[in-house]
C-alpha positions in Angstrom: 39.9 29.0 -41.6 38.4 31.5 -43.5 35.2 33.2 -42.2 33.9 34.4 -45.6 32.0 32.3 -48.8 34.4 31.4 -51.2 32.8 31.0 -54.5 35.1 29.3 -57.9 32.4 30.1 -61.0 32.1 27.7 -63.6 34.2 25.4 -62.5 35.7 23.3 -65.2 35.8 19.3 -65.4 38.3 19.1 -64.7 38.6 20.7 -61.3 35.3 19.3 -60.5 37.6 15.5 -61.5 39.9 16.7 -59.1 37.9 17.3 -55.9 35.7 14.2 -56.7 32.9 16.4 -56.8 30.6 13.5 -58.6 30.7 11.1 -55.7 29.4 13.7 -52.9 26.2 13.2 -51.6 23.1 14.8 -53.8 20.8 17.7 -51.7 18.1 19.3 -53.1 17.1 23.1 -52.4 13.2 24.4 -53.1 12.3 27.9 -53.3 12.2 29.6 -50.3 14.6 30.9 -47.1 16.4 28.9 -44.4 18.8 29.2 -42.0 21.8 26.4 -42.0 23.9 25.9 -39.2 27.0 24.2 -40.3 29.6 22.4 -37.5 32.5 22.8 -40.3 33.0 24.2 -43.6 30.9 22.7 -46.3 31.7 22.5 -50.0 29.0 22.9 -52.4 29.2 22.1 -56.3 25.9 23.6 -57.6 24.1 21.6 -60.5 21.2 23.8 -61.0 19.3 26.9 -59.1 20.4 30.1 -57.9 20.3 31.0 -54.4 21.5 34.4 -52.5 23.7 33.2 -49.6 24.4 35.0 -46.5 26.5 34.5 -43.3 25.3 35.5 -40.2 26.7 39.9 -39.8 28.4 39.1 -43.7 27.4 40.6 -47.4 24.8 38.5 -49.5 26.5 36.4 -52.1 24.7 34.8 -55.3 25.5 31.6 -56.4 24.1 29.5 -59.5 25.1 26.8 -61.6 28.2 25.4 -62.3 29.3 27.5 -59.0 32.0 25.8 -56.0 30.8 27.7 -53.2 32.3 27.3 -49.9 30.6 28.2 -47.0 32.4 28.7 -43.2 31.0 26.8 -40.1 28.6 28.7 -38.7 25.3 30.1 -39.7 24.5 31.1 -43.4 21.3 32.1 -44.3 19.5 30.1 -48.1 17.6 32.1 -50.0 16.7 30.3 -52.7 15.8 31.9 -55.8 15.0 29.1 -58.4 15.1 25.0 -56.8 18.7 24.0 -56.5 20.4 20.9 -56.8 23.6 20.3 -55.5 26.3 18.3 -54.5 28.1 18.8 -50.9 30.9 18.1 -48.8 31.5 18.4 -45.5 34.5 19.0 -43.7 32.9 17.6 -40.3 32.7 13.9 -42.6 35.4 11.7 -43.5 35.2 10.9 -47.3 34.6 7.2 -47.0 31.4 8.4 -44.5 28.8 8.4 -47.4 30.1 5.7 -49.4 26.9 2.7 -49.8 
């Protein structure tokens, strides 16, 4: 498992077809900073926004729209620079978890 933020910019449809990126579950970011704790890698397709992501002892990373980030379990610090909307994955959730 990697222990960095992997970023894919501008993803195109379709790669974002072929991860199914339109049937994760929706979060919205506000301006502001937070602190995430994740159990297992999370995959994040970002809709709108810009935010400067940062692991816990690793290098900032900025991330906008159109972005695939992927962010290691553990703790990465949100600072979000304009309100974000994404969609995320979990790799802690099955895929049929959040289907209604």
């Amino acid at each position: 498992m990697s222990s960095a933020i992997i970023v894919e910019r501008s993803i195109t449809p379709a790669r974002r077809a072929e991860l199914g990126v339109d049937g994760w579950p929706l979060w919205k970011d506000r301006v502001g900073s937070r602190t995430l704790t994740l159990d297992a890698a999370e995959n994040n397709y970002l809709l709108a926004g810009e935010a400067v992501l940062t692991l816990e002892g690793g290098e900032p990373v900025t991330v906008g729209k159109g972005d695939l980030v992927i962010i290691p379990a553990g703790s990465c610090r949100w600072e979000v620079k304009a309100d974000v909307r994404r969609h995320y994955r979990s790799d802690a959730l099955s895929p049929a978890c959040c289907i209604i």
